[in-house]
Rosetta silent file (secondary structure, phi, psi, omega in degrees, C-alpha in Angstrom):
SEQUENCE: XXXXXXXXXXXXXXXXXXXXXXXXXXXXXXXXXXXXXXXXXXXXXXXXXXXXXXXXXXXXXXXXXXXXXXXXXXXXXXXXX
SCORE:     score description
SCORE:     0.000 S_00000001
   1 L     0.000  -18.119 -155.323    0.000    0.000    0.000 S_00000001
   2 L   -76.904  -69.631 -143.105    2.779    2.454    1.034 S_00000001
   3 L   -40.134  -50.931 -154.129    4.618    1.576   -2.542 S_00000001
   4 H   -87.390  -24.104  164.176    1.347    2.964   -4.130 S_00000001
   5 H   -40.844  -88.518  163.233    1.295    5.858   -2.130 S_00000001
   6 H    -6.387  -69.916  156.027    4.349    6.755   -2.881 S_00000001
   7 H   -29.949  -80.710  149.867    3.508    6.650   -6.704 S_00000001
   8 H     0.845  -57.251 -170.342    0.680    8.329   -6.142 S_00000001
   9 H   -86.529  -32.920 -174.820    2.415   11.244   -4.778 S_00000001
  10 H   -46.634  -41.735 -169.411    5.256   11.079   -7.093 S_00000001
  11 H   -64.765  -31.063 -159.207    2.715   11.377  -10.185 S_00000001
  12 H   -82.229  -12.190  154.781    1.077   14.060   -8.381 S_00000001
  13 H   -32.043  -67.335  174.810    4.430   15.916   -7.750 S_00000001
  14 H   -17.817  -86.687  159.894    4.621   15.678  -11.278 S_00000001
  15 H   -29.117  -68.697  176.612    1.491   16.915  -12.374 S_00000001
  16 H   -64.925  -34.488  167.367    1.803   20.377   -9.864 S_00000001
  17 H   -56.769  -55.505 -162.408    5.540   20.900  -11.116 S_00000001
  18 H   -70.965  -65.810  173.022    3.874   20.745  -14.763 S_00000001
  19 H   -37.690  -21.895  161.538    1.142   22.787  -13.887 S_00000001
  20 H   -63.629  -57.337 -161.429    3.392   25.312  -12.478 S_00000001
  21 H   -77.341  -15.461 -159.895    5.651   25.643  -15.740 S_00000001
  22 H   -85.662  -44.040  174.492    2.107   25.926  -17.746 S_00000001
  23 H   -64.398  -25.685  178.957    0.822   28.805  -15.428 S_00000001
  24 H   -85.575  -34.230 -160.907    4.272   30.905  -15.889 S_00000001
  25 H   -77.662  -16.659 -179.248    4.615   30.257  -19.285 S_00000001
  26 H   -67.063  -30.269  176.147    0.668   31.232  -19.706 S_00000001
  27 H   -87.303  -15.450  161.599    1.489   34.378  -17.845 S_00000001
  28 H   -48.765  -84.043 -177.243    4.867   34.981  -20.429 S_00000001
  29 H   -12.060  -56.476  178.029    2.000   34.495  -22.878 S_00000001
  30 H   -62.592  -71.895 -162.567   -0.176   36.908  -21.459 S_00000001
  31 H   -49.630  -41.469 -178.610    2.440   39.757  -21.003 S_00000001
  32 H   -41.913  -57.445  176.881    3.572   38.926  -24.729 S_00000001
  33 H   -88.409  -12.985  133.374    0.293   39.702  -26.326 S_00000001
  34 H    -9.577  -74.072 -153.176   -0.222   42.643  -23.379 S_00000001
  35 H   -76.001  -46.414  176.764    3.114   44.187  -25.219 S_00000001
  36 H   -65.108  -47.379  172.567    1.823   43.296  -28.963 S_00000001
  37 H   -71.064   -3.251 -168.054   -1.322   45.301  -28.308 S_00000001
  38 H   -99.110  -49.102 -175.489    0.357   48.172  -27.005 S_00000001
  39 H   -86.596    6.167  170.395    2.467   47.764  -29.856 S_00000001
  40 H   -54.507  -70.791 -163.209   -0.349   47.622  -32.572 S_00000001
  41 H   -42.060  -82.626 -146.513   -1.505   50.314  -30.834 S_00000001
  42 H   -53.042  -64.765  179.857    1.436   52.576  -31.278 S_00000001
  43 H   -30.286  -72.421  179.725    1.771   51.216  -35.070 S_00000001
  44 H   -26.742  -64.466 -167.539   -2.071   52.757  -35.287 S_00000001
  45 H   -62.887  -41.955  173.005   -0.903   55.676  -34.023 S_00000001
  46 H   -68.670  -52.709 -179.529    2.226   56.055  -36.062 S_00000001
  47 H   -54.588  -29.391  165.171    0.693   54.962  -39.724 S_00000001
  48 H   -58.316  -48.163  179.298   -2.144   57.601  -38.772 S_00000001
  49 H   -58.716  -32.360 -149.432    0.476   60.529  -38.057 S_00000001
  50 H  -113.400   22.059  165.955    2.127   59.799  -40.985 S_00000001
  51 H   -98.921  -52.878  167.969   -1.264   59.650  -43.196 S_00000001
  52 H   -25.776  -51.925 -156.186   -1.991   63.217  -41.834 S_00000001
  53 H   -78.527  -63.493 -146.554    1.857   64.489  -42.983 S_00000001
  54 H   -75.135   -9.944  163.869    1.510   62.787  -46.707 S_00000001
  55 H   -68.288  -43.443 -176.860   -2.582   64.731  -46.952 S_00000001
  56 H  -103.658   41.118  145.858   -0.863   68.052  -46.249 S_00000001
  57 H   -85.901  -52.311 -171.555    1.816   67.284  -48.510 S_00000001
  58 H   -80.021  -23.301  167.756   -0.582   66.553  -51.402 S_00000001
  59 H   -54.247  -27.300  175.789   -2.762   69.394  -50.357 S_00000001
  60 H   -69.060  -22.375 -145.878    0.574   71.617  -50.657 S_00000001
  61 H   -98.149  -58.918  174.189    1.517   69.864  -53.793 S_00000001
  62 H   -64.807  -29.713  157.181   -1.948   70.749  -54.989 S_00000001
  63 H   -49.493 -111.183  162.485   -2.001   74.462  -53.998 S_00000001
  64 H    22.700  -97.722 -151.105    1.203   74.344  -56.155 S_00000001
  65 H   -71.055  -56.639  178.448   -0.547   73.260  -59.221 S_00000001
  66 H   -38.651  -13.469 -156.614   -3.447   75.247  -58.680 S_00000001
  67 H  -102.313  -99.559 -172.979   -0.902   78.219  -58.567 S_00000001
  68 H   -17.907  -64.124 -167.147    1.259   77.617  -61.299 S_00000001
  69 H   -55.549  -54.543  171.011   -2.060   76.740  -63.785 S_00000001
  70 H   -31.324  -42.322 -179.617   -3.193   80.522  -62.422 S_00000001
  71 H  -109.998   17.151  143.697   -0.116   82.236  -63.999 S_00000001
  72 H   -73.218  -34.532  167.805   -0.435   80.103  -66.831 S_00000001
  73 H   -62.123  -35.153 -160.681   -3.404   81.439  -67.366 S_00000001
  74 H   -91.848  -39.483  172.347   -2.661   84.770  -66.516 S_00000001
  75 H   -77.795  -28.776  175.645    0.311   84.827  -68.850 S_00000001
  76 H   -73.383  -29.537  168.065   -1.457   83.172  -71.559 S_00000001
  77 H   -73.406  -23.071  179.984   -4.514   86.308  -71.484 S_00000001
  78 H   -80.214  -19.685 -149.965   -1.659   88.373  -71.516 S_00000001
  79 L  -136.537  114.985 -151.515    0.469   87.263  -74.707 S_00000001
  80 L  -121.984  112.150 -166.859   -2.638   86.257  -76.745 S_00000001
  81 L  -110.453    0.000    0.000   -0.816   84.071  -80.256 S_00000001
């Protein structure tokens, strides 16, 4: 009877050692994807800033052409061919 005791406890040693590395590595796990949303998040944040800089580039870009076609115009009413 002892001998199966003994087993018994051994397996269950086992078991609680295993159960142990499975709760730490589940809380690595956890912290991992913690740190991947925060860094989504950031991504979000950066790819946003840097849709904002290339609209008032092409809005700048476009003021520009609008400008230029104005004194195309304006030189072309003047000098008449």
């Amino acid at each position: 009877m002892k001998k199966y005791a003994d087993n018994l406890l051994q397996v269950m040693e086992g078991i609680s050692a295993r159960l142990t590395q499975l709760e730490s590595r589940t809380r690595h796990l956890e912290n991992s994807v913690d740190d991947l949303k925060v860094s989504v998040g950031n991504n979000h944040g950066n790819a946003d800033g840097k849709m904002r800089q290339m609209e008032n580039i092409l809005r700048d870009v476009q003021t520009g052409v609008q400008d230029l076609k104005d004194k195309q115009s304006i030189v072309e009413a003047q000098n008449p061919i």
